[in-house]
Structures are given as structure tokens and as C-alpha cells.
C-alpha beads as a LAMMPS data file, in Angstrom:
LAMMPS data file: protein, C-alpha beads

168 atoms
167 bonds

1 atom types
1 bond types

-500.0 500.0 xlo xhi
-500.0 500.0 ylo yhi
-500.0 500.0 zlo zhi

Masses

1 110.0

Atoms # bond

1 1 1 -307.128 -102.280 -392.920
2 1 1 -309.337 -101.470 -395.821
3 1 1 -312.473 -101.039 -392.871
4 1 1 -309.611 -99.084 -390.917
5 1 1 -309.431 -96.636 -394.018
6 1 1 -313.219 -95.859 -394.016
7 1 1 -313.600 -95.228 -390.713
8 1 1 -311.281 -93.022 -391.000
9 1 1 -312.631 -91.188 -394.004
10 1 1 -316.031 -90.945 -392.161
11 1 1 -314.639 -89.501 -389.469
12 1 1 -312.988 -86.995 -391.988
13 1 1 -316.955 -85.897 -393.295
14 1 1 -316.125 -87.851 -396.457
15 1 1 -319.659 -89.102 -397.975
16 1 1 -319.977 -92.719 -399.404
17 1 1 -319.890 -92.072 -402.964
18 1 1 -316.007 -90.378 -401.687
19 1 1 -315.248 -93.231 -399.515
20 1 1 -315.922 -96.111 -402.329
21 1 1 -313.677 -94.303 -404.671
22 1 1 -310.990 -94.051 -402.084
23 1 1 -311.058 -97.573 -400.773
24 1 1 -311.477 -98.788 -404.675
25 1 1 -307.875 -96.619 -405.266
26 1 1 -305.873 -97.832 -402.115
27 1 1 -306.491 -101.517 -401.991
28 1 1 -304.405 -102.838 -403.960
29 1 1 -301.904 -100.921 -402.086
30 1 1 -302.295 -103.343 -399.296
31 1 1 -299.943 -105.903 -398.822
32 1 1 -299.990 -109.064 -396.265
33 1 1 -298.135 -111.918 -395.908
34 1 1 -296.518 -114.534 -393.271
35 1 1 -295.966 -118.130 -392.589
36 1 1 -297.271 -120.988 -390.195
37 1 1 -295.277 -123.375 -388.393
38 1 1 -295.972 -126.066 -390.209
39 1 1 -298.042 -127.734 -392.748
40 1 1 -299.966 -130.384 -389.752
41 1 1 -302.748 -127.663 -389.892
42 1 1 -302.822 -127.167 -393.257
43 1 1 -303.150 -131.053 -394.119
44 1 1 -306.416 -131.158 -391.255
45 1 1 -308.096 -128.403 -393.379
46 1 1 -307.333 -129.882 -397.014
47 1 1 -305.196 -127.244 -398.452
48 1 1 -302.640 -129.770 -398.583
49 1 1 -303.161 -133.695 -399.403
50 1 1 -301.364 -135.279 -397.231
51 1 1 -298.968 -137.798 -398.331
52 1 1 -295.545 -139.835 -397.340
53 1 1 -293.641 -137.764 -399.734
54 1 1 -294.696 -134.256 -398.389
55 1 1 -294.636 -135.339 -394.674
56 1 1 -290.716 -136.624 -395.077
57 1 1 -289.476 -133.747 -397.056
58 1 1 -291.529 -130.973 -395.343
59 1 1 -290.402 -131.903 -391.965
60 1 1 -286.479 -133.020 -393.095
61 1 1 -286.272 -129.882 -395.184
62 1 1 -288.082 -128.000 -391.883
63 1 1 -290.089 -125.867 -394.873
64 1 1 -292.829 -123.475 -393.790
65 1 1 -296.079 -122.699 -395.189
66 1 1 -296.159 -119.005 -396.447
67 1 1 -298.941 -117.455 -397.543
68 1 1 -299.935 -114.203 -398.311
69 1 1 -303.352 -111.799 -398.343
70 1 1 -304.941 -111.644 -401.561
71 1 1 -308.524 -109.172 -402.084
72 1 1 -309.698 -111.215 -405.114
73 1 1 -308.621 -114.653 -404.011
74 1 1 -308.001 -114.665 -400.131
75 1 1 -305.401 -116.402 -398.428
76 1 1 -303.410 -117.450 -401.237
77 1 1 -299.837 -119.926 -400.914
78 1 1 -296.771 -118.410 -401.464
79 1 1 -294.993 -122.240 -401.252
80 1 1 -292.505 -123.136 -398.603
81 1 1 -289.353 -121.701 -396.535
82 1 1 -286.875 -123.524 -395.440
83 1 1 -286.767 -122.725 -392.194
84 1 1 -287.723 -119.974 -390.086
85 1 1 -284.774 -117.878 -391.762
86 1 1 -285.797 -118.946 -395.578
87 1 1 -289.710 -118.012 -394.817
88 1 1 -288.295 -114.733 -393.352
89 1 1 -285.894 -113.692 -396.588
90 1 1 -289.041 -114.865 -398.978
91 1 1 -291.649 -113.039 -397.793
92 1 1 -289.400 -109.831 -397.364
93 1 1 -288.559 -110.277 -400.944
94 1 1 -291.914 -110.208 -401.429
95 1 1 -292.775 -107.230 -399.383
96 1 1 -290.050 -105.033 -401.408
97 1 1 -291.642 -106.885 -404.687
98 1 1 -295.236 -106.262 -403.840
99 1 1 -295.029 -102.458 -402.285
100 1 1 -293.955 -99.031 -403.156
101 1 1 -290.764 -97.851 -401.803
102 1 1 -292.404 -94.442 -401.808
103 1 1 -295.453 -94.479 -399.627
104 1 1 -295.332 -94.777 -395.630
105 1 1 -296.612 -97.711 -394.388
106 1 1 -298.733 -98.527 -391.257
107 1 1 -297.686 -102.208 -390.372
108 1 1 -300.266 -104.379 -388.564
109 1 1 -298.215 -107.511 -386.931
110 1 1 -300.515 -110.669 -386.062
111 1 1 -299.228 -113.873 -384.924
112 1 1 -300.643 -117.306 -383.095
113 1 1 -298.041 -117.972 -380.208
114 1 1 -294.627 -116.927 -381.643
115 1 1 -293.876 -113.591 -380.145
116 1 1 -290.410 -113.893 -380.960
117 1 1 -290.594 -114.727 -385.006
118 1 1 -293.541 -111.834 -384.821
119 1 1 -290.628 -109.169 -383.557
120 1 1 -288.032 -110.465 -386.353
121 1 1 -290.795 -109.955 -389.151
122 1 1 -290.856 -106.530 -388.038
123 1 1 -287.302 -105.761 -387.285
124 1 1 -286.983 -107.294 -391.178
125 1 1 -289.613 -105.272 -392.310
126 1 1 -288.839 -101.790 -391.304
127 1 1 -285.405 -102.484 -392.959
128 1 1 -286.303 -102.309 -396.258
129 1 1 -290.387 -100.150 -395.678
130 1 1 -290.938 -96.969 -394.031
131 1 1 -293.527 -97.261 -391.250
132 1 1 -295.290 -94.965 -389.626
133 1 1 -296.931 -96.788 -386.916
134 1 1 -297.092 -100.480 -385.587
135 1 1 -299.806 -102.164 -384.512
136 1 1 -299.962 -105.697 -382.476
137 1 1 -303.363 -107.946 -383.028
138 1 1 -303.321 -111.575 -382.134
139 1 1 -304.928 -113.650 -385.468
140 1 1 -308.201 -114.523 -384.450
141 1 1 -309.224 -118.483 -383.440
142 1 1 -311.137 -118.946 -386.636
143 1 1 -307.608 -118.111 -388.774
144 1 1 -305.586 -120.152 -386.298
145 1 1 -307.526 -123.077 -387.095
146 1 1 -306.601 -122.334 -390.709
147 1 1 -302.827 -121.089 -390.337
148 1 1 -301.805 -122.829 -387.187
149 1 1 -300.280 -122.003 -383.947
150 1 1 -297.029 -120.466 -384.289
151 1 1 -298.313 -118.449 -387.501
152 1 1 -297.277 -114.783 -387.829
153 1 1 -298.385 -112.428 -390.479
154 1 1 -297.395 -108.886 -391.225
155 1 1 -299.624 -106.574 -393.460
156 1 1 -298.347 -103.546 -394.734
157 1 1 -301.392 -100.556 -395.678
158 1 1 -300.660 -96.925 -396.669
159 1 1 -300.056 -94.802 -393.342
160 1 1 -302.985 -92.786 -392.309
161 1 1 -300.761 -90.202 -390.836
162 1 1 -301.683 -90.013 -387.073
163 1 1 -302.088 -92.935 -384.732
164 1 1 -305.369 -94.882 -385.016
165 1 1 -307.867 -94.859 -382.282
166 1 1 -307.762 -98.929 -382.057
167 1 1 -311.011 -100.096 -379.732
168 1 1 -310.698 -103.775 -379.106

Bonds

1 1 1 2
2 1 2 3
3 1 3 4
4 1 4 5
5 1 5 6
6 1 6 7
7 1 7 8
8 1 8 9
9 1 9 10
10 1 10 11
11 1 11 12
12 1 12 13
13 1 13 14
14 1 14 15
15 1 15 16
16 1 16 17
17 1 17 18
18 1 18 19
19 1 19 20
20 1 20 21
21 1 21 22
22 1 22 23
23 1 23 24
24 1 24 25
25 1 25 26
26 1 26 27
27 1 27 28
28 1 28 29
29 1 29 30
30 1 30 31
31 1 31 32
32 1 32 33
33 1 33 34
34 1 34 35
35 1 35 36
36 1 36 37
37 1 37 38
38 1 38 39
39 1 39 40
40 1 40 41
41 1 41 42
42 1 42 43
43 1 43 44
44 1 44 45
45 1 45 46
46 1 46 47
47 1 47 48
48 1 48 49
49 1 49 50
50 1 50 51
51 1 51 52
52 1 52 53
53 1 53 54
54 1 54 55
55 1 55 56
56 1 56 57
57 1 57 58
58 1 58 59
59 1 59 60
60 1 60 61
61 1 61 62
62 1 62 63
63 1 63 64
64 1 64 65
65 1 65 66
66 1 66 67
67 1 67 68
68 1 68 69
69 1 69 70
70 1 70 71
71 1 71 72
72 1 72 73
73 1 73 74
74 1 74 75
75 1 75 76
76 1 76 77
77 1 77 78
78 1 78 79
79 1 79 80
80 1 80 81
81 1 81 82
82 1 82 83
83 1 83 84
84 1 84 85
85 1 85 86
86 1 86 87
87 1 87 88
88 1 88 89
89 1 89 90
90 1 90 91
91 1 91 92
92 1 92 93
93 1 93 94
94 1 94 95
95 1 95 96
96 1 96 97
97 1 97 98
98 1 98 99
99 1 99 100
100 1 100 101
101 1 101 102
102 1 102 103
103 1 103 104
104 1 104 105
105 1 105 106
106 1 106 107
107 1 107 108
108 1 108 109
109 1 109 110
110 1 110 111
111 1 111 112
112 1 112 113
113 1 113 114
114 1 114 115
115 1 115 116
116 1 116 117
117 1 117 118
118 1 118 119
119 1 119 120
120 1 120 121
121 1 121 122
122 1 122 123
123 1 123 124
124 1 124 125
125 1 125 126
126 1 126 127
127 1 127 128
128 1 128 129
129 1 129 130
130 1 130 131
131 1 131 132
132 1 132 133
133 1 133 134
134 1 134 135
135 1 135 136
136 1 136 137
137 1 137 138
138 1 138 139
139 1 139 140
140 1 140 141
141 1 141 142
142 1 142 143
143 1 143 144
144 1 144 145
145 1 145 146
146 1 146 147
147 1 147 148
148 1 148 149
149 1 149 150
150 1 150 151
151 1 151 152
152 1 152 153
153 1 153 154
154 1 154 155
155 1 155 156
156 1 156 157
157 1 157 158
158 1 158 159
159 1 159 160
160 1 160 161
161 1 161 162
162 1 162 163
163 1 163 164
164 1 164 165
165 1 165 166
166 1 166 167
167 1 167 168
């Protein structure tokens, strides 16, 4: 998003000393967060030590990994949902938490294979957030390997007004 926004302002004649300042002043409005299916991926990576204890409860309590997008950190854990419903009310909660009411939103949806939990993140997330425009990007192999098939992920950036020219 934040390479979205300074395309943008070049396109707009602003010069780099202009764009910096911008960027530096809207990033932290930037908000992202979703889930994976379950933690399988996350114990091949070692994010997560594998163990008896977490494997029973994880997969009796059917919790989901949720993470969410952090500029000084990364992909940082937000803990587990139980459930694709308890993932779904947390990282709403977070989204009216972690954003201002006040702005218009653009809302970029990504997900790994789960086209149907991708379109009830959005219909959640347009509840409670004004968006301006939706876009669909599929996460990238390198971030499935980390996330997992079945992940989806929802990031919310101040709207840029119009419709983006999206190449790609």
C-alpha cells in the first residue's frame, strides 16, 4: 500500500523530499490483519514449537492463527480464534481498535485458497469501515509458505480517492 501511495504522489508531480514526508505521515494509518487455517504451517517454519499440548488443544479447540501487519516488526501474532467465527469477531475488533472511524479506507483482500472466508472478512469489514474501493490480490507463494493455504488477510490503507490503475 505504502509503494501504492508513492506512485501515486509521483504521478501527482510531488518531488521526493514531498513524498517521504507523506508516506512518513500515513503509515501508521495502515492497518492489516487475517488468519491461517491452521498452525501445521506455522510449526514447519518455527514460529510455533511444536508440542503434544498445542497440537491437542489447537486442533480440539479448532483455534486459528491470526496475525496481523506490523511496519516496525512484520508479521506479528495476534494469538488464536476459535474457529473461523472467533478469528473473524477478533480481528474485526481489532480493525475498529486499530483504525479511524473517520478516514475512508481502500481495502486490499488477499487470501491462499479460501474464497469464501476472504468474502466474509469483507462483508465484516465494511460493516463497521468505510471503503472506498476493494481490491482482490492472491498472497504471494513466498507468504503462503509462511501463513498457509487457506490464509486470508485484509489490509485497510487511507483511500486515495479514485480507483487505482492496478498492473499485475
Amino acid at each position: 500500500m505504502i509503494t501504492l501511495m508513492a506512485l501515486d504522489l509521483v504521478k501527482k508531480g510531488k518531488n521526493v523530499k514531498e513524498i517521504v514526508e507523506h508516506l512518513e505521515s500515513e503509515k501508521h494509518k495502515v492497518y492489516g490483519a487475517g488468519f491461517s487455517e491452521s498452525f501445521e504451517t506455522l510449526f514447519k517454519t518455527g514460529r510455533v514449537k511444536k508440542g503434544a499440548g498445542i497440537t491437542i488443544i489447537s486442533t480440539l479447540m479448532r483455534l486459528k492463527p491470526m496475525f496481523e501487519l506490523n511496519f516496525e516488526k512484520g508479521v506479528e501474532s495476534l494469538g488464536g480464534g476459535m474457529g473461523f467465527k472467533g478469528a473473524l469477531k477478533k480481528i474485526i475488533s481489532n480493525i475498529i481498535e486499530k483504525t479511524d472511524e473517520t478516514l475512508v479506507y481502500d481495502l486490499f483482500m488477499s487470501g491462499a485458497g479460501a474464497p469464501e472466508r476472504l468474502k466474509k472478512l469483507e462483508e465484516e469489514i465494511v460493516k463497521v469501515r468505510k471503503i472506498n474501493n476493494i481490491y482482490y490480490w492472491p498472497i504471494v507463494p513466498m507468504m503462503i509458505n509462511t501463513l498457509g493455504k487457506g490464509s486470508v488477510m485484509a489490509t485497510l490503507s487511507p483511500s486515495f480517492g479514485e480507483e487505482l490503475e492496478i498492473v499485475g
